[in-house]
C-alpha positions as CSV (number, residue, x, y, z in Angstrom):
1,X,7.5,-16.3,16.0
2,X,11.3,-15.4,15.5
3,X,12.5,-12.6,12.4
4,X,13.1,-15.7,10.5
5,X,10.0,-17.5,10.8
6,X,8.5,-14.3,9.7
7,X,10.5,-14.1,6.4
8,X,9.1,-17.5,5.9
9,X,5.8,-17.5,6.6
10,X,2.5,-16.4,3.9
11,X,-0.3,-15.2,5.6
12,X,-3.4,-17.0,3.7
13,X,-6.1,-13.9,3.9
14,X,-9.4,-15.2,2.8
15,X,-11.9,-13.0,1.1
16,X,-14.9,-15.6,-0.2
17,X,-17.3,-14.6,1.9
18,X,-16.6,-10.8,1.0
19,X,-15.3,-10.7,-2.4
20,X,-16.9,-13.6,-3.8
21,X,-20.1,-13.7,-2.4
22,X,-19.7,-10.3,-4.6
23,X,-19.8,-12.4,-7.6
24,X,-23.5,-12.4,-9.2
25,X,-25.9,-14.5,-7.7
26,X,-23.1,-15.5,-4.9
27,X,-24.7,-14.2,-2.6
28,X,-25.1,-16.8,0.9
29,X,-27.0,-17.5,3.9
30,X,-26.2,-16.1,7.4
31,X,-25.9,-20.1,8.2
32,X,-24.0,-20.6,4.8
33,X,-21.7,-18.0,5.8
34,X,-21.1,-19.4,9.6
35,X,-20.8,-22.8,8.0
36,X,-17.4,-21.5,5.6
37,X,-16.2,-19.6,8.3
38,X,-16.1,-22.7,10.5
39,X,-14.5,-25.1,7.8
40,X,-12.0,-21.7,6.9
41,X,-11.1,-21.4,10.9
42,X,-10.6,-25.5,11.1
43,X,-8.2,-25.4,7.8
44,X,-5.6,-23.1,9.1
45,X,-6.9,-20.2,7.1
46,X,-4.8,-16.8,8.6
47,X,-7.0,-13.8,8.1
48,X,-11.1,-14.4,7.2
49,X,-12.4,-11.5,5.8
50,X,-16.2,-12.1,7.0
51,X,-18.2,-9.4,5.5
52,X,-18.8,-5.7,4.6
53,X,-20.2,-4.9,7.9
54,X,-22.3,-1.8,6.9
55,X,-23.8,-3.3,3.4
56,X,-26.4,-4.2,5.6
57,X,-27.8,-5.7,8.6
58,X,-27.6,-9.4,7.3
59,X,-24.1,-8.3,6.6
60,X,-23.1,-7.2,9.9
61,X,-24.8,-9.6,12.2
62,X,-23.1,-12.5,10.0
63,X,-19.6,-10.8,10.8
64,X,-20.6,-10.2,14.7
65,X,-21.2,-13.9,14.8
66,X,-18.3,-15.4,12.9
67,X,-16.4,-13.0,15.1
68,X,-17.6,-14.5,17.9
69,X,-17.7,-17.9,17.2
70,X,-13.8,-17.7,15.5
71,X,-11.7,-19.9,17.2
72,X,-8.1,-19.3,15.2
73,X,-8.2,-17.0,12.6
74,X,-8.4,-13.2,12.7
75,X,-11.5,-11.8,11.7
76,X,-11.5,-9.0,9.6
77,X,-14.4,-6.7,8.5
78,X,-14.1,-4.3,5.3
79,X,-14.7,-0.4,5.6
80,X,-14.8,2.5,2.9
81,X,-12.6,5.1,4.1
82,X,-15.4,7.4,6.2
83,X,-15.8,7.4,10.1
84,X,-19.1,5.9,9.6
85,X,-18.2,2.4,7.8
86,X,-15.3,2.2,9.9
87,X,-17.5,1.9,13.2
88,X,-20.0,0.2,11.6
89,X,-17.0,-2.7,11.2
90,X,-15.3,-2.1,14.7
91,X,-19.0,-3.0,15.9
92,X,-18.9,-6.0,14.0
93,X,-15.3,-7.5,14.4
94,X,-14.3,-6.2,17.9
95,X,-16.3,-9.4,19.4
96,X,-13.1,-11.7,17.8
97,X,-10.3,-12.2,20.1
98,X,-8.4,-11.1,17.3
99,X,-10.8,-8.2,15.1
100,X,-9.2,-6.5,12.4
101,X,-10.2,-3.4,10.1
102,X,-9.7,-3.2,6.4
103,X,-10.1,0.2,5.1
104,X,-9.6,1.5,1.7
105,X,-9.9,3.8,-1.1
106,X,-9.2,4.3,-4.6
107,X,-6.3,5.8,-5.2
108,X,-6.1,6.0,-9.5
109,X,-6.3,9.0,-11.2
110,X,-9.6,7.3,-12.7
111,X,-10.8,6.3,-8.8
112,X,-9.4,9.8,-7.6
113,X,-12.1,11.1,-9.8
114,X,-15.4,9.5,-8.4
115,X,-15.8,11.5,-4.5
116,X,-13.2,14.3,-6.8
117,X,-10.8,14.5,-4.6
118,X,-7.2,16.3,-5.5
119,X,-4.1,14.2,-4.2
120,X,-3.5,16.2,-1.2
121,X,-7.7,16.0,0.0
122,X,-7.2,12.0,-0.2
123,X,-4.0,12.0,1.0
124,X,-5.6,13.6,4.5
125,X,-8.4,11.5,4.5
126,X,-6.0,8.3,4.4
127,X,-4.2,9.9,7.3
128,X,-7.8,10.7,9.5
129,X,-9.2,7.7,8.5
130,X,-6.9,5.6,9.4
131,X,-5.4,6.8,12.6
132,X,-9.5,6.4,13.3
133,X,-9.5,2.9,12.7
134,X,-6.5,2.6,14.6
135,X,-7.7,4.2,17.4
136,X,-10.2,1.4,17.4
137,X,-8.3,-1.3,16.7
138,X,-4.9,-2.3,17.0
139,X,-5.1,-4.9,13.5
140,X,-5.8,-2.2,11.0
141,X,-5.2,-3.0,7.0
142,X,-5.2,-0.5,4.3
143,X,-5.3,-0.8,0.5
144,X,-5.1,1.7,-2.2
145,X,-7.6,0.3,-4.3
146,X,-6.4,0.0,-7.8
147,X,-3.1,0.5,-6.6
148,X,-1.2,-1.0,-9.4
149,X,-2.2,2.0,-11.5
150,X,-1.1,4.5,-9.2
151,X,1.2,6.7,-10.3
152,X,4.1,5.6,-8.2
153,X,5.1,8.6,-6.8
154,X,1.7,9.1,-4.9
155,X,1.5,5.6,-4.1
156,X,4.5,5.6,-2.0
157,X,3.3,8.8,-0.7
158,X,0.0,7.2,0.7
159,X,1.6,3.8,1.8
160,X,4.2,5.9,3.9
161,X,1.2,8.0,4.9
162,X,-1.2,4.9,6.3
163,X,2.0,3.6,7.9
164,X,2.3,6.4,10.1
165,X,-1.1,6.7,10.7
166,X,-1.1,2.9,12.0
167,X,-2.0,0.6,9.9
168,X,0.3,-2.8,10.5
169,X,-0.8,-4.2,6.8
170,X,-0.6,-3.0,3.6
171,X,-2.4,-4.5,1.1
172,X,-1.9,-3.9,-2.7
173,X,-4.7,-4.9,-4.9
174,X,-4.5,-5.2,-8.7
175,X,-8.4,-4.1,-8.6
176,X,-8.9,-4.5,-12.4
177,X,-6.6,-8.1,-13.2
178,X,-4.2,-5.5,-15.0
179,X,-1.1,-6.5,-13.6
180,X,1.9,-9.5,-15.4
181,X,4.1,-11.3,-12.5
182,X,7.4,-9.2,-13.2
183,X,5.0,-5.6,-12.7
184,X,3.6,-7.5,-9.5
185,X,6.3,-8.1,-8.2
186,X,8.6,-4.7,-9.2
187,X,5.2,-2.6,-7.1
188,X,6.2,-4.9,-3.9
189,X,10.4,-4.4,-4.3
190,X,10.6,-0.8,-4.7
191,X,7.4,0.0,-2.0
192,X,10.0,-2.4,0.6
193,X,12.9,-0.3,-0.2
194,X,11.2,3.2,-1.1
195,X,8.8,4.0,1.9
196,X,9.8,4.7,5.0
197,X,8.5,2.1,7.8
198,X,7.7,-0.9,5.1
199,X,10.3,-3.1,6.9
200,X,7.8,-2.6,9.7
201,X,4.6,-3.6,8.4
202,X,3.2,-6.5,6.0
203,X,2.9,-5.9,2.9
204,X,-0.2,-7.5,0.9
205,X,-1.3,-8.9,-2.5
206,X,-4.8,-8.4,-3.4
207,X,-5.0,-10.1,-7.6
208,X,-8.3,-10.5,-9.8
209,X,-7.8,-13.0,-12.5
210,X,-9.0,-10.7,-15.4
211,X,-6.1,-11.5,-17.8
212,X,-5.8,-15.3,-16.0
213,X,-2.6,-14.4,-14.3
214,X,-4.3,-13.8,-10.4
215,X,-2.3,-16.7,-9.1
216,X,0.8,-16.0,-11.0
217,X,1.0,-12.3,-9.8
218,X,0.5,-13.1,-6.0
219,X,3.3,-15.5,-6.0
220,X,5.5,-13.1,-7.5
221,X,4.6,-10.5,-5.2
222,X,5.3,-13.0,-2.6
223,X,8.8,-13.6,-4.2
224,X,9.1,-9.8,-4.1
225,X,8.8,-9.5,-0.4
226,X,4.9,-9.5,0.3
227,X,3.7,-11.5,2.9
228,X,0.5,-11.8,3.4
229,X,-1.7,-13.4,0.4
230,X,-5.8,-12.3,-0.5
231,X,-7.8,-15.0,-2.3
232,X,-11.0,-16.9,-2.2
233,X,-11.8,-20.4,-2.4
234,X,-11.9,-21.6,-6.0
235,X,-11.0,-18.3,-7.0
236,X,-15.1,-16.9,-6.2
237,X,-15.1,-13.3,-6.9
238,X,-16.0,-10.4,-9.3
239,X,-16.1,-10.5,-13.2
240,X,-13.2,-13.1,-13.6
241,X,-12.3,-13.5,-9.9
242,X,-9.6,-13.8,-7.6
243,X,-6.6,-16.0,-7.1
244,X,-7.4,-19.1,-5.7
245,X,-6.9,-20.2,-2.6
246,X,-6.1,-23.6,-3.1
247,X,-3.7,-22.5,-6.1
248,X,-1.2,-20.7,-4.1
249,X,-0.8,-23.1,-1.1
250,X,-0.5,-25.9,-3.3
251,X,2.0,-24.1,-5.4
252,X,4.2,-23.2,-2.4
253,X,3.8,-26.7,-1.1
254,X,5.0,-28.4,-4.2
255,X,7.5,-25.5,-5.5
256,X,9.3,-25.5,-1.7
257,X,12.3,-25.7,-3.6
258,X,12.1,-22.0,-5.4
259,X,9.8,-20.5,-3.0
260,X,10.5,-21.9,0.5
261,X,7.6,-20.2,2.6
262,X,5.5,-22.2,4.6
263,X,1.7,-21.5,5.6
264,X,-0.6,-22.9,8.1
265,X,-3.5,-24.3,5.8
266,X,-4.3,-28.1,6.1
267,X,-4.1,-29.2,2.7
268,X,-6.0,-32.1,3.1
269,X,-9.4,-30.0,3.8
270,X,-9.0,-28.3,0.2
271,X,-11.8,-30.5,-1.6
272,X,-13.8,-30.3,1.3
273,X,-14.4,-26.8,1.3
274,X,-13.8,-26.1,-2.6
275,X,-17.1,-28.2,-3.0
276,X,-18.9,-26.7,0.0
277,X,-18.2,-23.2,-1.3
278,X,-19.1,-24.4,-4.8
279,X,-22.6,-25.8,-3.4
280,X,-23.5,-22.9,-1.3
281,X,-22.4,-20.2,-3.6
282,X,-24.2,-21.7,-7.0
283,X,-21.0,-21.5,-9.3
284,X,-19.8,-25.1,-10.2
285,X,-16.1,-25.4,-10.7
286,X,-14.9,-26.2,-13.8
287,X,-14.1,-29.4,-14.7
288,X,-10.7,-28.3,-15.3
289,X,-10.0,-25.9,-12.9
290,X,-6.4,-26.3,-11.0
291,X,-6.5,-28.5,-7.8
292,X,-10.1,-29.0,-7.3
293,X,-11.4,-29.5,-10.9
294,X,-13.4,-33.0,-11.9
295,X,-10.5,-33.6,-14.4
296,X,-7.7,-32.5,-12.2
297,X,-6.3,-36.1,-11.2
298,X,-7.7,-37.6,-14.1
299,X,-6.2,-39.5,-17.0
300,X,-8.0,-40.4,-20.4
301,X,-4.9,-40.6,-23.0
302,X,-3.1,-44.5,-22.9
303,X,0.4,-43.0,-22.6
304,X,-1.1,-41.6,-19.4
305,X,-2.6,-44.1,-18.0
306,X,-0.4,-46.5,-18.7
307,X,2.7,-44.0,-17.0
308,X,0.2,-43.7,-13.8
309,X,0.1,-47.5,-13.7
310,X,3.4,-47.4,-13.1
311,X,4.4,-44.6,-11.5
312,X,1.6,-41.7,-10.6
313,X,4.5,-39.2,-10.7
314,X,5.1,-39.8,-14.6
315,X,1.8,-37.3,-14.6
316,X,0.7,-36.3,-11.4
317,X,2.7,-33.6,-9.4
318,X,1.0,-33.9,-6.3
319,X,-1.2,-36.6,-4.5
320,X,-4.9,-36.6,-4.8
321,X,-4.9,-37.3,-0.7
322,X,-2.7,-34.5,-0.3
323,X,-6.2,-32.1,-1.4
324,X,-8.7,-34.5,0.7
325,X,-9.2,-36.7,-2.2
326,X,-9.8,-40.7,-0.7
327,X,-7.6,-43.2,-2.3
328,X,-10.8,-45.3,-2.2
329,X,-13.7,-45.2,-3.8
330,X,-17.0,-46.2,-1.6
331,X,-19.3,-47.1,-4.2
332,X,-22.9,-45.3,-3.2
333,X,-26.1,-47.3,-4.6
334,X,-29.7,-48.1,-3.3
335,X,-28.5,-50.9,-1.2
336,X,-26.2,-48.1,1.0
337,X,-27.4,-47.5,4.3
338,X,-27.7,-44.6,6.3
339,X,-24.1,-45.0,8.0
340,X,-22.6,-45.1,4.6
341,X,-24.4,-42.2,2.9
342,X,-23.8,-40.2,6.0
343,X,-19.6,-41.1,5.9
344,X,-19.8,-39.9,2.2
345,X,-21.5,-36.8,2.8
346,X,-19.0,-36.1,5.6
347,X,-16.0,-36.9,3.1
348,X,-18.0,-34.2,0.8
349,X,-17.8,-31.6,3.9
350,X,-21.5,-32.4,4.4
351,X,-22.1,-32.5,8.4
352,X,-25.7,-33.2,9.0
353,X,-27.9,-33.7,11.9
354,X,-30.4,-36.6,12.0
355,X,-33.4,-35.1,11.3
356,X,-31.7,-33.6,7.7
357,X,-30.3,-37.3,7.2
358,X,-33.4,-39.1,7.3
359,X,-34.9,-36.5,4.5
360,X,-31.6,-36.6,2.2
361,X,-31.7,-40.4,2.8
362,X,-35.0,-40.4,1.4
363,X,-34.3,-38.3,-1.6
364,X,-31.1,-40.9,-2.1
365,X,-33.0,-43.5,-2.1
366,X,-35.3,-42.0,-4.5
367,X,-32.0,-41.4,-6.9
368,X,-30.6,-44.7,-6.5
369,X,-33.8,-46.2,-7.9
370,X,-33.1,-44.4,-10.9
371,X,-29.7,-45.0,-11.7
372,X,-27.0,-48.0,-11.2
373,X,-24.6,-46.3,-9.2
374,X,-24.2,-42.7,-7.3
375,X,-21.2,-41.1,-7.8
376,X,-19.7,-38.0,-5.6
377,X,-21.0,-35.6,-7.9
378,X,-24.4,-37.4,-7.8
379,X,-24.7,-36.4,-3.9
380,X,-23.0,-33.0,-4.0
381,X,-26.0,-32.0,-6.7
382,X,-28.6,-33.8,-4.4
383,X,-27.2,-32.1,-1.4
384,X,-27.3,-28.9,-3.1
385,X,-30.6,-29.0,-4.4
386,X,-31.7,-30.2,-0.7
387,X,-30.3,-26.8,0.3
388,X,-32.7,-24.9,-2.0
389,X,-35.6,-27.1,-1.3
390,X,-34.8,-26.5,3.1
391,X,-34.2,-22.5,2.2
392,X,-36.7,-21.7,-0.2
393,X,-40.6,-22.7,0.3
394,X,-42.8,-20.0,-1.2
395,X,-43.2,-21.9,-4.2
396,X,-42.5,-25.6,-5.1
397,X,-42.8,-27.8,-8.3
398,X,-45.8,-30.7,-7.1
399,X,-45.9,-32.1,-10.5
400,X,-44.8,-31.7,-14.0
401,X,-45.8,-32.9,-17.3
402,X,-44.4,-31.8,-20.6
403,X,-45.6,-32.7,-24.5
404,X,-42.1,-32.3,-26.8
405,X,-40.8,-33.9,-30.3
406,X,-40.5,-32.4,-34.1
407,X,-44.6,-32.0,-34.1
408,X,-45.7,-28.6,-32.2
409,X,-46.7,-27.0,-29.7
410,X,-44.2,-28.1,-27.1
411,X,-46.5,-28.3,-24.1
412,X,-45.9,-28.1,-20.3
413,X,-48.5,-29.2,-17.1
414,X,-47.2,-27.5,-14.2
415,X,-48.6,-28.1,-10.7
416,X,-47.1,-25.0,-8.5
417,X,-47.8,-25.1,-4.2
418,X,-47.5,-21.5,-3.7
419,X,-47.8,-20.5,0.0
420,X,-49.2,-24.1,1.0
421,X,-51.9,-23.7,-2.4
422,X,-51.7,-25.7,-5.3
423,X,-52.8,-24.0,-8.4
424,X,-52.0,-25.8,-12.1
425,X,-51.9,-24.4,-15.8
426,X,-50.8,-25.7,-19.2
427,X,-48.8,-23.1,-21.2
428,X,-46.8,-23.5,-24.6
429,X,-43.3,-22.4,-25.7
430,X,-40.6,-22.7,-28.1
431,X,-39.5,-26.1,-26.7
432,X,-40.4,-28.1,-23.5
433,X,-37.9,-25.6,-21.1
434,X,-39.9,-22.3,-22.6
435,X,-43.0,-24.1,-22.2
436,X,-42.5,-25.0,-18.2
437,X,-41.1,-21.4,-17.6
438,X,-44.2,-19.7,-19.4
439,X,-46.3,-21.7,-17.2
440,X,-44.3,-21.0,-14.0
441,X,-44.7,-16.9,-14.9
442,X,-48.4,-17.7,-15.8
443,X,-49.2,-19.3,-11.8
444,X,-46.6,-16.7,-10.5
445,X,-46.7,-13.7,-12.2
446,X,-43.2,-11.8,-11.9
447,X,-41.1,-9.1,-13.8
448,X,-37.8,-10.7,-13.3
449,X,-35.3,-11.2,-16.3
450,X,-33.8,-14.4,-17.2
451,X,-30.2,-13.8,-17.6
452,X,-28.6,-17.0,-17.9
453,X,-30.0,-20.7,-18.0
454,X,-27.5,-23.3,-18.4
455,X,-27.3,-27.4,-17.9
456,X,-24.5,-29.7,-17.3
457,X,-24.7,-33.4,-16.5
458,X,-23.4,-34.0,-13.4
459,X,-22.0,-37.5,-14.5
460,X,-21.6,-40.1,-17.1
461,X,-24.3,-42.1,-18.8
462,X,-27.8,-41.6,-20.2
463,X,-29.4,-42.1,-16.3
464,X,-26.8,-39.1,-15.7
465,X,-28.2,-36.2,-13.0
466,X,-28.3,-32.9,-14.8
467,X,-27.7,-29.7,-12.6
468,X,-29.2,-26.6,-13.8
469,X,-28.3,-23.4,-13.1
470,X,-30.9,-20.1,-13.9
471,X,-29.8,-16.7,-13.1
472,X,-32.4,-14.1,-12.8
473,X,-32.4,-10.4,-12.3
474,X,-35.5,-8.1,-10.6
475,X,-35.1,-4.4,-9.8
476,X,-31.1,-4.9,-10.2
477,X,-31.2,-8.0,-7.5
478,X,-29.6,-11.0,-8.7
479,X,-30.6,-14.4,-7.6
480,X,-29.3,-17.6,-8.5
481,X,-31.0,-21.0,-8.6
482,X,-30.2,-24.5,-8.8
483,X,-31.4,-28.1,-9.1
484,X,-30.3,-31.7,-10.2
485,X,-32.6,-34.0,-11.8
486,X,-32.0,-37.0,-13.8
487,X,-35.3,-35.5,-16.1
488,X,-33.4,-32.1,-17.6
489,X,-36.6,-30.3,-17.5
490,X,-37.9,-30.9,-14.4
491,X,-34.4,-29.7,-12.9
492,X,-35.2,-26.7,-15.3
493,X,-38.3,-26.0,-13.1
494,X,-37.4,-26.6,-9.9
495,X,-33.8,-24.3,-10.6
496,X,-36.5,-21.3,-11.9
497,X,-38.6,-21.9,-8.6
498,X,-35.6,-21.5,-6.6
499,X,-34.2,-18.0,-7.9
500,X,-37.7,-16.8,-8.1
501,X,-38.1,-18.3,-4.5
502,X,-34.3,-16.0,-3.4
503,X,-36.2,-13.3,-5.4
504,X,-39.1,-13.0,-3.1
505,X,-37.2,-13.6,0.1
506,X,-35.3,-10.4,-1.0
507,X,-38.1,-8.3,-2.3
508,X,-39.9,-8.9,1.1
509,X,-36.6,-7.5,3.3
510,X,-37.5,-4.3,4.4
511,X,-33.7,-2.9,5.0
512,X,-32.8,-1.1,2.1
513,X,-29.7,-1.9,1.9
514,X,-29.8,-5.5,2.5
515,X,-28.2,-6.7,-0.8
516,X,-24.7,-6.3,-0.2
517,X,-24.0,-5.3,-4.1
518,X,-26.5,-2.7,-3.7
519,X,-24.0,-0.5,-1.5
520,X,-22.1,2.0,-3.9
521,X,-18.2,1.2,-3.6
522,X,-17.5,0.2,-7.3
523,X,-15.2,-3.1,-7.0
524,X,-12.6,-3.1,-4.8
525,X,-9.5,-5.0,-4.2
């Protein structure tokens, strides 16, 4: 690649299988994880940050193996800045024909604070920790964590020093979603033309979307010089999240004209893997989220829809194909066969084998019996829930019955199989969902805490799917769970039995430190 082709080129660094499988209840499979990985190395994606090697062993043996298995990309492993983590991720990523090592540490007077250490004690441990790494690995990439509150004094003092010590990129996180575009941007001009050796080197953005600006202040860092850009797949990530993948390459591919940098992400696999990511991970995107949102190429106003009629450009500033969208619509419903559910699911980024077709055929058939047509959101919820059901089989709802209306005592007859037994109970509640939960905890006792239940129907129309999402917390483990159901309540039971079901996997893991949120880093990037 020529100086030129450099200048013009933004690395897409992708961090959803590190940073937002940090989100709560994110957390995914080892085959979840080698599944995105694949479709991340297929779309063009740069830099695939794979993991957090020494959170624990489910941790490092997913980033051996996407390492392994990476065809394209670079795979990267995160380290805290200590000999230990740093081999613990060499281990990990050095099986990648191209491995990479991320190190980092907080540099803020309030991150200084936490191992108390005095500028000049961190500023040696950047320097031995990184020539370490380096030492290892010839890919090494550094980052001040909460860099853009760094005095800017020491932070030019640390970037020079992590250049010298080897590090070919520098990343700059806004840790906390602090930053505006025009502060973003400033960090990136006067690091290029203030520390020695940053004409050498890549310089990083790393934004969380705290203050809703994540995309904005990557593509002004980008404008400012940096290029190499961190994100996840529909923004995933901690508290708020991150900037979003899909928003800055689609930005850069329709604004060409004010920022002329290319990338090497096939656009047209977007939807694919937004929904994939969104299945797997448990957090739906919002209907109108940028790009990949439900409503995004939608049009309900008659001034709309009547400009789209006649010219999709009067409203639409980029092409629904141009994201993976079909132009076409095949119309799913109980007469479909196999070959045409299995087309769909593949549209949806659903490969499957035979053996998982016949049973989601059967399930599909069982759903097109009960409504008039299937739409795409229809099978993405019925693939999802198929997930839970294949991963999860301590306990399953047999049969439910529930007793509701203005006259109490809401009632619920639950049926559990627990370990291959079926054992039943009637329980009340304040209202049909209470009832069914009461009787869950009263065939399975448990001390975990619900922390969020929440419903949305998955499509139009009384005969619509709802999905259900619970979010449950045990000895400070977080599990999500999900299910789709056209009967609201019996989704509500089966999306309790599937948290409870990630809850018991987890409590029966006898590494200590196999949840990755339970290692003690504080956020970073």
């Amino acid at each position: 690649m020529t100086n030129a082709s450099k200048q013009d080129h933004v690395l897409i660094f992708d961090t959803t299988l590190r940073d937002g499988e940090q989100s709560p209840g994110a957390t995914m499979t080892h085959t979840e994880k080698l599944e995105i990985a694949e479709m991340l190395d297929d779309m063009g994606v740069d830099i695939i940050e794979a993991g957090f090697p020494i959170a624990s062993e489910g941790d490092f043996a997913a980033v051996s193996e996407i390492a392994r298995r990476a065809k394209n990309s670079v795979i990267c492993g995160l380290s805290r800045a200590n000999f230990k983590d740093i081999d613990r991720c060499w281990e990990a990523v050095k099986h990648a024909s191209r491995p990479r090592i991320h190190t980092f540490i907080g540099t803020s007077p309030l991150h200084r604070a936490i191992p108390n250490l005095n500028k000049d004690e961190m500023a040696e441990r950047i320097h031995d920790t990184v020539t370490h790494a380096r030492n290892l690995c010839d890919n090494v990439q550094w980052s001040p964590m909460d860099a853009t509150r760094t005095e800017e004094d020491y932070l030019f003092r640390v970037v020079e020093i992590a250049i010298k010590a080897g590090a070919t990129t520098i990343n700059i996180p806004d840790t906390v979603g602090y930053t505006a575009p025009r502060e973003s941007a400033e960090i990136i001009r006067r690091l290029i033309e203030n520390v020695p050796g940053a004409d050498e080197i890549i310089f990083a953005t790393h934004c969380h979307n705290d203050l809703g600006m994540a995309t904005a202040n990557s593509l002004a860092a980008v404008e400012a010089g940096a290029r190499q850009v961190e994100c996840t797949i529909n923004g995933l990530g901690e508290r708020a999240g991150n900037t979003a993948l899909e928003e800055v390459v689609m930005a850069l591919k329709v604004r060409n004209d004010i920022m002329p940098y290319q990338t090497g992400i096939d656009t047209k696999k977007i939807m694919q893997i937004s929904r994939r990511v969104a299945s797997v991970s448990g957090f739906a995107v919002q209907f109108n989220k940028a790009i990949v949102g439900k409503n995004a190429f939608a049009h309900e106003s008659g001034i709309h829809q009547d400009g789209m009629l006649k010219n999709a450009e009067t409203f639409e500033i980029m092409r629904p194909e141009d994201v993976g969208l079909s132009e076409t619509n095949l119309v799913m419903g109980k007469h479909s066969g196999r070959a045409a559910l299995r087309s769909k699911l593949a549209e949806l980024g659903f490969e499957l084998a035979d053996n998982q077709l016949k049973d989601v055929f059967v399930r599909f058939k069982e759903l097109a019996d009960r409504k008039k047509e299937i739409f795409e959101d229809d099978l993405i919820a019925l693939m999802r829930d198929s997930d839970a059901a294949e991963q999860n089989d301590h306990l399953k709802v047999k049969s439910l019955r529930v007793v509701c209306g203005t006259e109490g005592p809401q009632e619920a007859q639950l049926t559990l199989t627990i370990d291959g037994e079926d054992k039943s109970v009637t329980a009340t509640g304040d209202g049909p969902v209470d009832a069914t939960f009461n009787a869950v905890k009263e065939l399975f006792d448990h001390t975990a805490r619900l922390q969020l239940y929440q419903v949305h129907a998955v499509t139009e129309g009384t005969d619509a799917q709802a999905t259900v999402s619970v979010r449950m917390e045990e000895d400070g483990k977080i599990a999500t769970g999900q299910s789709a159901d056209t009967d609201t309540v019996v989704a509500s039971a089966k999306a309790y039995v599937n948290a409870l079901n990630r809850l018991i996997v987890r409590r029966s893991k006898s590494a200590p430190n196999e949840d990755v949120k339970s290692v003690n880093y504080k956020d970073h990037g």
